[in-house]
N, C-alpha and C positions, 0 to 999 in steps of 0.2 A: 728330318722333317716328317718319314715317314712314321715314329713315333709320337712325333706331336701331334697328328692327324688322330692317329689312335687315341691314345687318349685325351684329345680333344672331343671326340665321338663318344666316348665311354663316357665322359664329365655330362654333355648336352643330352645323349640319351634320355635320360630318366627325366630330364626338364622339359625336352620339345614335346615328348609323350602325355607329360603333365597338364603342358598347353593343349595340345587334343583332346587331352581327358576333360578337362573344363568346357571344353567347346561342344564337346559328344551331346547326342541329339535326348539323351537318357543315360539311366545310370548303369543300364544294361551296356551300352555301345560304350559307355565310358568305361567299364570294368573291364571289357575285351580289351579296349585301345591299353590300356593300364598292364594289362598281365603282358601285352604284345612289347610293350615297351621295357618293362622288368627282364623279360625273355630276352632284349637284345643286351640290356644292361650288362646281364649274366654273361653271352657270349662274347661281349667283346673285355669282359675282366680276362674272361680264360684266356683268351687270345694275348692280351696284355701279358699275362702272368706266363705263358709259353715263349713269349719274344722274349720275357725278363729271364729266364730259365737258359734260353738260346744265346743269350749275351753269355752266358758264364755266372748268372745268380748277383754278380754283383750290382752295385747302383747305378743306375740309368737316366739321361740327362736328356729331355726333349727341347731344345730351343725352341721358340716361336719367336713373333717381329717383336721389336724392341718399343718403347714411347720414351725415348730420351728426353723430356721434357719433365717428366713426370718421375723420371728415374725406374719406369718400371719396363719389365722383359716379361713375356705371357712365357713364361717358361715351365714347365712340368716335367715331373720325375719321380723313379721309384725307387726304393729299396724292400730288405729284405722281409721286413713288416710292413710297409703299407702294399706293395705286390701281392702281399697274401690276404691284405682287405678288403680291395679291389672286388674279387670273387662270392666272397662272405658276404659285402654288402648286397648284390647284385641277388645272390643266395637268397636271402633275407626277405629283399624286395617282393622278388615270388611268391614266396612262402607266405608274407602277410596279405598280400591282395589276391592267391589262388584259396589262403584256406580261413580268411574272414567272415563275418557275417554280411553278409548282402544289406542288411542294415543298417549297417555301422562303416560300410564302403560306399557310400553317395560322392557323387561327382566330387564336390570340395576336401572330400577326406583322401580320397584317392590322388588329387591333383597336388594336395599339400603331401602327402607322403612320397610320392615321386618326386617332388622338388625339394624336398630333403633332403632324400636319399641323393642327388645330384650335386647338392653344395656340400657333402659330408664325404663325396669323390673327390669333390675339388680342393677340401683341405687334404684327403689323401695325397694328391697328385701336386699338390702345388712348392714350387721351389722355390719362389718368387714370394718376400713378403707380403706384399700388396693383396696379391692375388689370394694368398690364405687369409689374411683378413675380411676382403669380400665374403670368401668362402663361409668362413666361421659364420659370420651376420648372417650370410641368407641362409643357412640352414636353420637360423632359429626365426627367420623371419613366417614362414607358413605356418608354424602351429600358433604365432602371435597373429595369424589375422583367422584359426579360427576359434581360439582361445575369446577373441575380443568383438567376434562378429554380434552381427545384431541378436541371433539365437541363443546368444551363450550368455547366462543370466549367474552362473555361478562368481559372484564377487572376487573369493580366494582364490579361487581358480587363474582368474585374470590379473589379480594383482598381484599373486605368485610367479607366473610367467612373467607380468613384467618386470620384476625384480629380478627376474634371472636371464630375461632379457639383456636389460641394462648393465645389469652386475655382471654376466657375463661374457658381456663381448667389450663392453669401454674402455679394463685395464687392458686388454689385448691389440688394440686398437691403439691404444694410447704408447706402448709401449713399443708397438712398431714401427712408430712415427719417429719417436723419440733415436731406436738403433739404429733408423735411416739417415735423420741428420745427422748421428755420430760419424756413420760410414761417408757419408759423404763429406764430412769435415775431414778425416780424414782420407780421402784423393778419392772413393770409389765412383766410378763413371754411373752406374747402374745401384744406387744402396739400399736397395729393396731386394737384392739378389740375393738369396742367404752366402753364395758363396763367395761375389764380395764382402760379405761384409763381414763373415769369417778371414779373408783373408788383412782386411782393414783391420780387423779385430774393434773388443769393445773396451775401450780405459776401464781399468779394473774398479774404479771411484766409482762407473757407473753399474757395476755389472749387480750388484746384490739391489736396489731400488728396481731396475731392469725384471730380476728375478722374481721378486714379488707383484712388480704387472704383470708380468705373464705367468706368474704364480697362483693367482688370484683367478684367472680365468679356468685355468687348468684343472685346479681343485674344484672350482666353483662345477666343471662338468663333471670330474670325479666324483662328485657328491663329498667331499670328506668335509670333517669336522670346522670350522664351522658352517658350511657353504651346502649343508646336505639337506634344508628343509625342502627345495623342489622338490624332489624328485618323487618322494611319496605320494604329494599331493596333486603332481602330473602323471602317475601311474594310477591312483587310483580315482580322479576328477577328468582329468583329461583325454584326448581320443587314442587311444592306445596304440595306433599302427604307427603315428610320429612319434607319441613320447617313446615307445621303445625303441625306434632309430635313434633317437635323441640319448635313451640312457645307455644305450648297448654299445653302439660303434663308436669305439674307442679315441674319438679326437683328441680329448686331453692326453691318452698316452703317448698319440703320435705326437703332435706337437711338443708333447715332454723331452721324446729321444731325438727330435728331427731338429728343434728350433733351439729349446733353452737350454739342453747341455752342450750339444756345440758353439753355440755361440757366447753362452755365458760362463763359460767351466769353472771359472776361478769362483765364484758366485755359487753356483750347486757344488763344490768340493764342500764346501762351507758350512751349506745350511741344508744339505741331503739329511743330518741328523734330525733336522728339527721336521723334515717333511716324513722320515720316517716316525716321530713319535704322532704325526696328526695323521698317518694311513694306521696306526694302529691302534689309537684313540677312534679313529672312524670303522675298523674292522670291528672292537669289542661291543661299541655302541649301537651300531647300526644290527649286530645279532643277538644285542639284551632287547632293543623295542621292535626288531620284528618277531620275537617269541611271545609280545603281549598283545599282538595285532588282532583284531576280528573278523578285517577285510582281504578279502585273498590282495586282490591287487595292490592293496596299503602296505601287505607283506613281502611284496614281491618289490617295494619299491628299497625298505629298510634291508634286503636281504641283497640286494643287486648296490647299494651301499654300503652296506659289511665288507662284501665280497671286493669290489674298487678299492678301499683300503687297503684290506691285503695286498692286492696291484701295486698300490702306492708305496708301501712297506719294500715290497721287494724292488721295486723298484731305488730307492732311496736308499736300500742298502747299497749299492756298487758290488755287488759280489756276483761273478761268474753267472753263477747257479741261479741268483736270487733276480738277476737282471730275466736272464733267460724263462725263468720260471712265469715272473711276472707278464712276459710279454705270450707266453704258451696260456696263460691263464687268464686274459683278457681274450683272446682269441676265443678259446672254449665256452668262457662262460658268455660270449655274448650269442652261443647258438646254443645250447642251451636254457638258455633264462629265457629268449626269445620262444623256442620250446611251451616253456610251463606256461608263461605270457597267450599262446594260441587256445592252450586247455582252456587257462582263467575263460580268455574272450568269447569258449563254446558255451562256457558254463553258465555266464551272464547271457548270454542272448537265449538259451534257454530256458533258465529259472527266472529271469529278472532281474537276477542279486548274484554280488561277490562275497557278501555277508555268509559267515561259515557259521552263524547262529543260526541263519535261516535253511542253511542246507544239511546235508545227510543222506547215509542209504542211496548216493547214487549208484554205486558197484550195481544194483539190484538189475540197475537198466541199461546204464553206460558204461558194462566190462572195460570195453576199451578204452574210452575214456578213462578211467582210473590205472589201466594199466599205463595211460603213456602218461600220466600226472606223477606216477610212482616213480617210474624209471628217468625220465627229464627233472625231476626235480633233486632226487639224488645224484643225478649227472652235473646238477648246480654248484653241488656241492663238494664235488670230489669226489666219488664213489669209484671204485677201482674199475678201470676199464673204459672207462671216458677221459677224453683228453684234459679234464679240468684235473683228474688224478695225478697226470703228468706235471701238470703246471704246479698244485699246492705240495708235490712229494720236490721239486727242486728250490719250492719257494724257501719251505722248510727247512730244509737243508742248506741254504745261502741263508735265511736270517741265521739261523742256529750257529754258525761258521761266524757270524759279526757278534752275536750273543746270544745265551738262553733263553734270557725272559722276556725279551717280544717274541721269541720262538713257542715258550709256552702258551702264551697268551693267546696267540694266532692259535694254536689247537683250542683251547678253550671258544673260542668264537665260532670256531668251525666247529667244532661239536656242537653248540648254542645253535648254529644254522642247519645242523641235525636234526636235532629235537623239533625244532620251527618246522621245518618239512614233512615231518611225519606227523606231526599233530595236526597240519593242515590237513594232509592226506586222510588220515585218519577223522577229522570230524566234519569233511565235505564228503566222501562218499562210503565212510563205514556208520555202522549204529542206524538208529532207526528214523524213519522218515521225521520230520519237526510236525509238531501239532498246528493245524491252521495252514498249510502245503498241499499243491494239489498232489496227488499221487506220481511215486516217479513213473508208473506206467506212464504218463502224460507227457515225461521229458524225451524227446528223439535223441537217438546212439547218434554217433558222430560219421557224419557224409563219407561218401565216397574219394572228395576231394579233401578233406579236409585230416580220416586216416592216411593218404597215401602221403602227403606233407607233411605230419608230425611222425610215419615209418622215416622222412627223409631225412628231418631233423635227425631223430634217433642213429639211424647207421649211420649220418656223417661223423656224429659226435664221437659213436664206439668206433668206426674205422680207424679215425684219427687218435683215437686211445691206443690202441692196438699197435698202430707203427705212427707213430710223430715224430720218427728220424729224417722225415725230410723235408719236415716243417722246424723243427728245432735246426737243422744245417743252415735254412735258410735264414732266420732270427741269429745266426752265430754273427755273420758280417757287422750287424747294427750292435749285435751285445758288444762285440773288440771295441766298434766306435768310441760307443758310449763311456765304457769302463777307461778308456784310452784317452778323451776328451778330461774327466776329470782326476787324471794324474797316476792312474791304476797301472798306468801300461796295456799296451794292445792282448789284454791277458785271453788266451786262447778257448772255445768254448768248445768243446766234445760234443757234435751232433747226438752222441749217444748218453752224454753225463747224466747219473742218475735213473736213465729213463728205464731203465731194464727192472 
C-alpha cells in the first residue's frame, strides 16, 4: 500500500498542480505554482526509482482497492523501463516550464502541460487495463482543448489533432475492451488486470485482429508510416511544451513491451517482420523530407519521426542487442530532441520565426546559443559520447545480426539526419545576416535560466553516454521478457553488450 500511495502521489502531482496553475491569480503565480509542482514531480520519480532499485531492480506491483463490478483494480507498477521514465518525465517537466518563454507559458499552456505530463505517468504506472486506457485519452485530451479553443484559428491544426485524437486513442480503447471480455469469458475475476489476463491468456484466433488495435494506436504515437503526418504539423503549429511531451515520452514503446507482447505473443511472433519493414520505411522517410524542410520545428517534427522508426526497427527485430538498443535509444533521444526543441523555442520567441530562410549569422550574438544547437542536435543523432550513441551502436548491431540491408539502410538515414542537422545549424546561425532583418545585435543571448537548463540537458545526456551500464542492467529484466514472451527464450542481455 505504501507503494501505491507513492505512486499514486507521483500520478496526481503534476494534475493537482495543473489545477492551481489554472486557478493562480496571474501568469506569474501560475508559472511559480507550475515549476513548484514539476519540482515535486521530479522528487518523488527519484524517490520511486530508489524503492524500485531497493526491491532488487526487478518489477514492482502496487495494489490499490478493487471495483468488482466493473472488473477493474487501481493497481500500479513498475518495471525496468518505465522506473526509469518516471524521473525523465518529471526531468522534462522542469526544464520546459523553468527555461520557456514567459509568453508562450500563460496560465492554460502551463495547466495543459502539467496535465499531460500526469496521464503520460499514469500510462507509465498503470497495470490495470482500464486504468491505462484513461490514461492514454487524457493525455491527449489538453492539447485538444487548446488546439480547439476559441483563440485557435489555425483549421489544420485542429483537424489534425483531431484526427490523432480519434485515430489514436479509439483502436486502443476498443481493443481493451475487447481482451477484457475475452479474459473474462474465460474465469478471470478482475479482466482488466494485465496479469489476469495474461494468465487467462488470449485464443490465438483473436490475438493478430488484437494486434493491430493496439497496433494502430501504438504506431499512430510512433509516428511511423503511415500514421506519421501529426506530428510535423503539432511540432511546427502547435504549442510546443505539450506537443513535445506528446512526441517524446515514449507511450507507444511502453505500451509495446508492457501490453502487446505479453499479452499477445503468438500475434507479434508473426507480424514483428512486417512492423519492422514499417519502422524502416518510417526511419528512411521521415530523414529524406526532414532534409528538405525550411522550418526548424517542421524538422524537428520529420527528424524525431525518422528517429522512432529506427525504435520501431529494433524493436521488431527480437534480437538481444536490438530490443535493448531500441529501448536505450528512446530513452536518449527524448532528452535530447527535447534539448534542440528549447533552442528552436528561444529562437522563435526571439526572431519571430523558425523559418531558417529568414534567419542567419546568429553565432554573431548568441555564441551560446549555437553552441548548445550544435552539440544537442548532434547528441539526436548519435554522436559519440551521448547516450543515443549507445543506443544506435547496439541497434545496429541487433538489426545487422537479423540482416544487412535494413542495417544499411538505417545508416543511410542516420547519416540523412546528419546532413539535416548541420545544414540547420549551419543556415540559422552561420553566413550572413538575411536582408530585410533587424540586426542580430537586436537579438538577446540566452538567460540565465534558460543556459543553466539546456548545461542540464547537455551533461545528463553525456553522463549517461559515458556510463549507461546501469541504465542498460536495468532495461535487461524487460529485454529477457520480451524476447522470452515471443518464443526467443529468456535470452540473456550483458548490462555491458556492445556498450564499450
Amino acid at each position: 500500500m505504501t507503494m501505491f500511495l507513492l505512486l499514486s502521489a507521483l500520478v496526481l502531482a503534476p494534475a493537482l498542480a495543473a489545477l492551481a496553475a489554472s486557478r493562480a491569480r496571474g501568469d506569474d503565480a501560475a508559472r511559480r505554482v507550475a515549476l513548484a509542482g514539476a519540482a515535486l514531480t521530479l522528487l518523488l520519480a527519484l524517490v520511486a526509482l530508489a524503492v524500485f532499485h531497493a526491491g532488487g531492480g526487478v518489477a514492482l506491483d502496487a495494489i490499490g482497492p478493487a471495483v468488482p463490478l466493473l472488473g477493474v483494480r487501481l493497481r500500479l507498477g513498475l518495471d525496468g523501463f518505465s522506473a526509469s521514465l518516471l524521473p525523465l518525465l518529471g526531468f522534462m517537466l522542469l526544464a520546459l516550464i523553468a527555461s520557456g518563454p514567459r509568453a508562450a507559458l500563460d496560465r492554460p499552456n502551463l495547466a495543459a502541460l502539467l496535465a499531460t505530463g500526469s496521464a503520460i505517468l499514469g500510462v507509465y504506472c498503470a497495470t490495470d487495463l482500464a486504468v491505462l486506457a484513461v490514461a492514454w485519452v487524457a493525455a491527449l485530451l489538453p492539447g485538444a482543448r487548446l488546439t480547439s479553443g476559441k483563440g485557435a484559428s489555425d483549421q489544420l491544426l485542429r483537424r489534425t489533432y483531431r484526427i490523432f485524437l480519434i485515430g489514436g486513442a479509439a483502436p486502443l480503447v476498443l481493443g481493451i475492451g475487447i481482451m477484457a471480455a475475452l479474459a473474462a469469458r474465460r474465469g478471470a475475476a478482475l479482466p482488466f488486470d494485465i496479469q489476469e489476463v495474461a494468465r487467462a491468456g488470449i485464443p490465438e484466433a483473436w490475438q493478430s485482429p488484437l494486434l493491430a488495435l493496439v497496433g494502430i494506436s501504438v504506431l499512430m504515437r510512433m509516428a511511423a508510416v503511415p500514421f506519421h503526418g501529426w506530428l510535423p504539423v503539432l511540432l511546427e503549429r502547435g504549442p510546443i511544451g505539450v506537443t513535445v511531451l506528446l512526441a517524446e515520452m515514449q507511450v507507444g514503446v511502453c505500451v509495446l513491451v508492457r501490453v502487446a507482447v505479453p499479452l499477445l505473443p503468438d500475434a507479434c511472433a508473426e507480424h514483428m517482420p512486417f512492423l519492422a519493414v514499417l519502422g524502416l520505411i518510417s526511419a528512411v522517410h521521415g530523414s529524406i523530407l526532414a532534409l528538405t524542410q525550411t522550418d526548424l520545428r517542421r524538422m524537428i517534427g520529420y527528424l524525431v519521426a525518422s528517429q522512432k522508426g529506427l525504435v520501431l526497427l529494433g524493436i521488431a527485430s527480437m534480437n538481444p542487442q536490438s530490443v535493448s538498443g531500441a529501448l536505450i535509444q528512446s530513452f536518449g533521444l527524448s532528452i535530447a530532441v527535447t534539448g534542440v526543441a528549447m533552442v528552436v523555442w528561444a529562437i522563435e520567441a526571439r526572431t519571430g520565426t523558425a523559418d531558417m530562410r529568414e534567419l542567419g549569422g546568429l553565432v554573431a550574438r548568441t555564441p551560446r546559443m549555437a553552441a548548445f544547437f550544435f552539440l544537442l542536435a548532434f547528441a539526436a543523432i548519435g554522436f559519440p559520447g551521448a547516450l543515443t550513441f549507445i543506443g544506435e551502436d547496439l541497434l545496429l548491431h541487433g538489426v545487422l545480426h537479423v540482416h544487412a540491408v535494413p542495417a544499411v539502410m538505417m545508416l543511410g538515414a542516420t547519416a540523412l539526419n546528419g546532413i539535416t542537422m548541420f545544414r540547420a545549424f549551419q543556415r540559422t546561425f552561420l553566413g550572413p545576416i538575411p536582408r530585410g532583418r533587424a540586426s542580430a545585435a537586436a537579438i538577446t543571448p540566452l538567460l540565465f535560466r534558460e543556459r543553466a537548463v539546456l548545461l542540464s540537458v547537455l551533461a545528463l545526456i553525456v553522463t549517461l553516454g559515458v556510463a549507461p551500464s546501469r541504465l542498460l542492467a536495468q532495461h535487461a529484466p524487460v529485454v529477457e521478457r520480451v524476447l522470452a514472451a515471443v518464443g526467443d527464450g529468456p535470452a540473456k542481455v550483458s548490462p555491458h553488450a556492445r556498450a564499450e
